[in-house]
C-alpha positions in Angstrom: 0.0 0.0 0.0 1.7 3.5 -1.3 1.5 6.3 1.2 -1.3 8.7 -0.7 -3.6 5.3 -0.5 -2.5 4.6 3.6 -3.2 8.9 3.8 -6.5 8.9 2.0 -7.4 5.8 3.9 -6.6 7.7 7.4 -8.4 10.5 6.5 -11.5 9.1 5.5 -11.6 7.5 9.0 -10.9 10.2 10.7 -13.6 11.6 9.0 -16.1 9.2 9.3 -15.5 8.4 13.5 -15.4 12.6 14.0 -18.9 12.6 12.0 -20.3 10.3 14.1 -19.1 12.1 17.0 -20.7 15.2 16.0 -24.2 13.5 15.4 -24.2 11.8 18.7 -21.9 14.4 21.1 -24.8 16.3 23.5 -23.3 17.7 26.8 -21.5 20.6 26.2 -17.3 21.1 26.1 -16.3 18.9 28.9 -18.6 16.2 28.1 -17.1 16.4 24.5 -13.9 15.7 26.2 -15.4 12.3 27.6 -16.5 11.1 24.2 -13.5 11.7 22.5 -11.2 9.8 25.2 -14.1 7.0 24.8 -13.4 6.9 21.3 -10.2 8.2 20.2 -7.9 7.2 23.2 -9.6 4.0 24.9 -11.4 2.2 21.8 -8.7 3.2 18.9 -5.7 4.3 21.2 -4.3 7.1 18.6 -2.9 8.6 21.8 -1.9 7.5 24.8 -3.2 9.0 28.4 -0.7 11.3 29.1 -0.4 12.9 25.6 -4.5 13.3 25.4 -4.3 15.2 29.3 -1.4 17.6 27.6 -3.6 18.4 24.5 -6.6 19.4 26.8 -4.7 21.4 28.8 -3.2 23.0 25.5 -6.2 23.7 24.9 -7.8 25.3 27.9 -4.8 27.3 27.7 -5.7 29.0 24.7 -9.3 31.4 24.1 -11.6 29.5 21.5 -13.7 26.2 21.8 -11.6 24.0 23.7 -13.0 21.2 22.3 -13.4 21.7 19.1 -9.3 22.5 19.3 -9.0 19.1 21.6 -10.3 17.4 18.5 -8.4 19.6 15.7 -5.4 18.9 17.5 -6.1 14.8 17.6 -6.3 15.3 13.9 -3.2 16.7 13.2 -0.9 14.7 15.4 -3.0 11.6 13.6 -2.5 12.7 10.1 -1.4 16.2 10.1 -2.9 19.6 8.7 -5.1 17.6 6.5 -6.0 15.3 9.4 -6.9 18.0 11.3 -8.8 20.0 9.0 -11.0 16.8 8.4 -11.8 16.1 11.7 -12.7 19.4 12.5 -15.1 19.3 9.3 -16.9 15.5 10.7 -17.3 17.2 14.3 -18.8 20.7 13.5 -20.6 19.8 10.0 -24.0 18.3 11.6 -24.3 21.1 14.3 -23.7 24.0 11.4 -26.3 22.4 9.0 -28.9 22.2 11.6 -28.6 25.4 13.1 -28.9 27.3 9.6 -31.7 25.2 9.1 -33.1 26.0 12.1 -32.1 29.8 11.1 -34.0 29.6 7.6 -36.9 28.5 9.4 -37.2 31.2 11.3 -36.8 33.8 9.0 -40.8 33.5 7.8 -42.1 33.5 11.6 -42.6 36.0 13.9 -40.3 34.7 16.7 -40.6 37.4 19.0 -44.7 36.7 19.5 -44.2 32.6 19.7 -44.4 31.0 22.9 -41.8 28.2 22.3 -39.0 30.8 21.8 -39.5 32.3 25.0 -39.8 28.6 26.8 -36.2 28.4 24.9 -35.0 31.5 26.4 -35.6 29.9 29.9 -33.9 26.8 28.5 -30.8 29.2 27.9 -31.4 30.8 31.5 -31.1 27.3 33.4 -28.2 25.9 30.9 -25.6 29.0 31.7 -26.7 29.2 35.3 -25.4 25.0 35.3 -22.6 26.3 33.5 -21.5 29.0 36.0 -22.0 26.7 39.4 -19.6 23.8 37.7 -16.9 26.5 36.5 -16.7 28.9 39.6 -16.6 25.1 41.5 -13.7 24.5 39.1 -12.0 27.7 38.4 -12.4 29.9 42.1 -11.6 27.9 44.6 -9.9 30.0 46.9 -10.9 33.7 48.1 -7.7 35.2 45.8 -9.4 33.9 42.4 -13.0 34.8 43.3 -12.1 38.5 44.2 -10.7 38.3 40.6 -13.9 36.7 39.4 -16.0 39.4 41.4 -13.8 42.1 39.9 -14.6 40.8 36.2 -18.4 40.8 37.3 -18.4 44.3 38.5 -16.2 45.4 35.3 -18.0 43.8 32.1 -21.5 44.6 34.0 -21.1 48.2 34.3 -19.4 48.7 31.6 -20.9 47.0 28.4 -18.3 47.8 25.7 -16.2 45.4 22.9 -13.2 46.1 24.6 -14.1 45.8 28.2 -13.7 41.9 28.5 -10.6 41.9 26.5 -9.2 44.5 29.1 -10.7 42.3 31.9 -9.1 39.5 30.7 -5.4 41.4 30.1 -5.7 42.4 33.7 -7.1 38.8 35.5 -3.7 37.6 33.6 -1.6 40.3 35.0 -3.1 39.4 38.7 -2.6 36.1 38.2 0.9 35.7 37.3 1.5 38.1 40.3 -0.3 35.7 42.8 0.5 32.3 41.1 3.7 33.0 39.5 5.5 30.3 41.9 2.7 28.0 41.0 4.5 24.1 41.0 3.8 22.4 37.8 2.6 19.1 37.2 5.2 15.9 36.1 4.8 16.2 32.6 6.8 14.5 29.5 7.2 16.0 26.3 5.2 15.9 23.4 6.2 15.1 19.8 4.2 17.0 17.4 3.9 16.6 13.1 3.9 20.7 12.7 7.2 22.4 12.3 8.0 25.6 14.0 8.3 27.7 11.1 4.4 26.7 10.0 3.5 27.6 13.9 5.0 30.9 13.7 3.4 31.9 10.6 -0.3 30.8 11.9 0.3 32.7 14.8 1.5 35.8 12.8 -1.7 35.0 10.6 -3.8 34.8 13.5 -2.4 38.3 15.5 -2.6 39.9 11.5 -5.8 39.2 11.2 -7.1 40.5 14.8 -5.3 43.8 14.1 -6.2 44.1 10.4 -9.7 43.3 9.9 -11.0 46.1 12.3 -9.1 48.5 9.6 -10.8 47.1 6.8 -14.1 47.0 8.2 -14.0 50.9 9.2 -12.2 51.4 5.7 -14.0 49.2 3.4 -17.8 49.6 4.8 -18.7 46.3 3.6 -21.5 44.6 5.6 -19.3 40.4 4.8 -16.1 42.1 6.1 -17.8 43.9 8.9 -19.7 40.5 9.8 -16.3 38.3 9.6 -14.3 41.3 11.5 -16.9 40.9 14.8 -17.2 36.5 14.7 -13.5 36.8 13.8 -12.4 38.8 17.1 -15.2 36.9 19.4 -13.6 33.4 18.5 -10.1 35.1 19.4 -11.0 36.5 22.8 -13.1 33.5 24.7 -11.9 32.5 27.4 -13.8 29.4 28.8 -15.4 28.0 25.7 -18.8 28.1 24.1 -20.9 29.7 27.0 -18.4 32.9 27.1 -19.0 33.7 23.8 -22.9 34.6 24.2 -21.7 38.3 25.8 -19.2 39.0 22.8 -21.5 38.1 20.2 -24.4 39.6 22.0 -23.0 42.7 22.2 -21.4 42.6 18.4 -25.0 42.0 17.0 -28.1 42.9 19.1 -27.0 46.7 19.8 -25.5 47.0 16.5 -28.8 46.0 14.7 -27.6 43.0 13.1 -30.6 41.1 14.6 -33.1 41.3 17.4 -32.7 39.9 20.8 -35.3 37.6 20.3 -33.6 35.9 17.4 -30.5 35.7 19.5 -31.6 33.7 22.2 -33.9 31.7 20.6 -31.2 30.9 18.5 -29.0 30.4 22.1 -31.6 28.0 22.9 -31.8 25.9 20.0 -28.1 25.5 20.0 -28.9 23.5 23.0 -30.8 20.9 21.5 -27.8 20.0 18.7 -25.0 18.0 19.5 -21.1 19.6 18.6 -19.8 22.9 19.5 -21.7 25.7 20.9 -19.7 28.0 19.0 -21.5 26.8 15.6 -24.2 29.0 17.1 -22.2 31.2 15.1 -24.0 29.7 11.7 -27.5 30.4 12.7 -26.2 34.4 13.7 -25.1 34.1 10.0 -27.6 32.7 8.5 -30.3 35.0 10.1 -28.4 37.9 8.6 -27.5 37.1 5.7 -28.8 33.5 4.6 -27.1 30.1 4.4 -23.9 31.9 3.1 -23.7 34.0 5.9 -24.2 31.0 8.0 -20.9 29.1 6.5 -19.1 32.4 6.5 -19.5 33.2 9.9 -18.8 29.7 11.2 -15.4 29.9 9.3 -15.0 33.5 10.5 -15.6 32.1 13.9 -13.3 28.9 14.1 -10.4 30.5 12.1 -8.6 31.8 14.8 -9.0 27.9 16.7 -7.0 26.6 13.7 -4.6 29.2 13.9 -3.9 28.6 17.7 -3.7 25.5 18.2 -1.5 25.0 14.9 0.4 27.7 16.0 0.8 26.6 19.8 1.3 22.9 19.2 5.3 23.0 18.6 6.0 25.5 21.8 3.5 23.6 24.0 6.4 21.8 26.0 8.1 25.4 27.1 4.8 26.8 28.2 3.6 24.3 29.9 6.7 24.1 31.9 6.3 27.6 33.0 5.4 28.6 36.4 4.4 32.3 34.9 2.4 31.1 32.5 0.4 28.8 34.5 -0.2 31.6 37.1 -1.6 34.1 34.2 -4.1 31.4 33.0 -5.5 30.9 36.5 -6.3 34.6 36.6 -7.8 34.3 32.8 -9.7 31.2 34.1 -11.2 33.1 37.2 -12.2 36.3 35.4 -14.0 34.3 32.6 -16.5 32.8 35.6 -17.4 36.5 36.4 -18.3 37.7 32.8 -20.3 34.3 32.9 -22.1 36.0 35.7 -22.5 39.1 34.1 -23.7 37.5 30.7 -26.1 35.6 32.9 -27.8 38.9 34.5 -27.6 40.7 31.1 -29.1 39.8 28.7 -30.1 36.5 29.5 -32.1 37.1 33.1 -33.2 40.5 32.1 -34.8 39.8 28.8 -36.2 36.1 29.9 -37.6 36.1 33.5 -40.5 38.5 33.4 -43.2 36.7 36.2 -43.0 34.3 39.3 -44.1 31.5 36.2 -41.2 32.1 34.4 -38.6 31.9 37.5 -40.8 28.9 38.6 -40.4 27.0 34.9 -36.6 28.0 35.0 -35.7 26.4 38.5 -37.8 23.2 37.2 -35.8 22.8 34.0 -32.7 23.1 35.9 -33.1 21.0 38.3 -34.1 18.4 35.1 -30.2 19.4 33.7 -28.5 19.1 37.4 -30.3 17.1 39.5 -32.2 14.5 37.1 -29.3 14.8 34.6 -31.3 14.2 31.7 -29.9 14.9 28.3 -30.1 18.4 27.1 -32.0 17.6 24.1 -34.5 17.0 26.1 -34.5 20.3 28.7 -34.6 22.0 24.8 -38.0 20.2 24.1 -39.5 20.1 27.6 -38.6 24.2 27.3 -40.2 24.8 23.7 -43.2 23.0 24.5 -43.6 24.4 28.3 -43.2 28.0 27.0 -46.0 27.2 24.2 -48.4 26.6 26.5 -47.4 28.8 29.2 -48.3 31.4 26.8 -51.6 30.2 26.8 -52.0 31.0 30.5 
């Protein structure tokens, strides 16, 4: 067997196992995480233990979908770029088609009078308030990380700017490496990786290019595509925590701006729920409200082009940064600010725009204590929301 027939032949599984992954992956980031050590560590062993725990913390390391990147980067160290790239594609296609479906739907209905979309507005309100108890549990442990969590709340909540979170964030780090800096780290063995340096430098040049460059264009250019890649291109660059923390940034980029109403946002926010993959393809029904099933594919490029350029651009100097004390102190000040503009998203605009009477609070705490307490599957706190809220509005 020649090596194009042994690559094609990789690829094409890669392709296929990552597809079924993203039909049948529910849960959220960290129960991504579980399925792909199910299937790509313990039932086809393409890593071993140790390498798989160094790639996901790679990957909380850096902003963007960490699990998506967990994936992109199982790829590439199975078959390389390509491998990557195809993996990525199987994990992320289903979500994207369904949610500009979902999108095209929409467009004939008016969403803003439907009782379903508000019962998936609560569905969002219960899913982000389960999200915030398991990351401050995991991320603020001790008094020191939850004043920095407290600060970020108090910061991104009063003031509601673009720029505010990635200030909050630049500052959490700066704490952090000043309280943690003599951190210990973990035993750890290196990690062999198919990317060369020089290719790692020039996507991380790409990727810092791009964050600097396309808010020139947009301003110079006026074109509503570069404008529109320009605002999912800077959100997936500056989330910090995964698919949850990038409601606020792409809240504020659309909603105040006009793009689309509040309505559409969260009862997009909700249906995201009820697909399996990455939250972040919520990113493809934005699109494809605004500007059909082409804005949909653009913006979910737009959105998980800065992933690919991180985690190809990280993957060769993961062994130095990992072994730094400094680092590793910034990131647990990153990691504790990103629970309090959790908090904040959570108050505004999800609470405020969702919880209007004592039935609504009431339907809220019942779905989540479905989510946390019953653990049922999130597909089904998405329906049990929808049809609650249609007949709640016939109360």
């Amino acid at each position: 067997m020649n090596k194009n027939t042994l690559s094609f032949k990789m690829l094409l599984e890669i392709l296929i196992v990552s597809t079924r992954l993203g039909f049948t992956s529910f849960g959220g980031p960290i129960a991504h995480l579980g399925y792909f050590h199910e299937e790509y560590i313990r039932r086809r062993k393409w890593m071993d233990e140790k390498s798989y725990a160094d790639l996901v913390a790679l990957c909380q390391f850096l902003p963007g979908p960490a699990s998506s990147q967990v994936g992109i980067g199982i790829g590439v160290m199975r078959a390389g770029v390509l491998g990557g790239i195809t993996s990525f594609i199987g994990f992320t296609l289903p979500s994207v088609v369904a949610l500009i479906l979902f999108a095209l739907i929409l467009q004939g209905l008016k969403i803003g009078d439907a009782g379903w979309i508000h019962g998936l507005k609560i569905v969002a309100v219960a899913v982000v308030a389960h999200a915030i108890l398991g990351m401050a549990q995991k991320l603020t442990p001790d008094l020191k990380r939850k004043a920095i969590a407290l600060f970020a709340l108090v910061v991104t909540l009063l003031w509601q700017t673009a720029y505010t979170q990635v200030a909050v964030i630049l500052i959490a780090g700066f704490i952090g490496f000043l309280l943690y800096k003599q951190q210990k780290d973990d035993d750890s063995t290196p990690m062999n990786f198919p990317v060369s340096r020089r290719f790692a430098i020039i996507c991380l040049g790409l990727f810092f290019g791009l964050l600097f460059l396309l808010p020139i264009l947009s301003e110079i250019t006026s074109l509503s595509w570069i404008a529109m890649f320009d605002s999912f291109y800077r959100s997936g660059s500056l989330v910090f925590g995964g698919g949850h923390v990038v409601l606020p940034l792409l809240e504020r980029e659309f909603v105040p701006t006009g793009w689309l109403s509040e309505e559409a946002f969260l009862a997009g926010y909700g249906a995201a729920q009820a697909v399996p993959g990455p939250l972040f393809t919520f990113a493809a029904y934005i699109g494809a409200v605004i500007n059909g099933w082409q804005g949909g594919l653009l913006a979910t490029f737009a959105i998980f082009l800065p992933a690919f350029l991180l985690i190809l651009g990280s993957l060769p100097f993961w062994n130095d940064l990992r072994s730094n004390p400094a680092i590793k102190g910034a990131l647990m000040g990153v990691n504790a600010a990103v629970v309090g503009i959790l908090i904040a998203a959570f108050y505004q605009p999800i609470w405020t725009s969702t919880i209007m009477t004592p039935i609504d609070f009431a339907f809220a705490a019942i779905l989540f204590s479905m989510l946390v307490f019953w653990k049922l599957a999130p597909w089904i706190i998405v329906v049990a929301g929808a049809v609650g809220g249609w007949l709640l509005s016939y109360l």
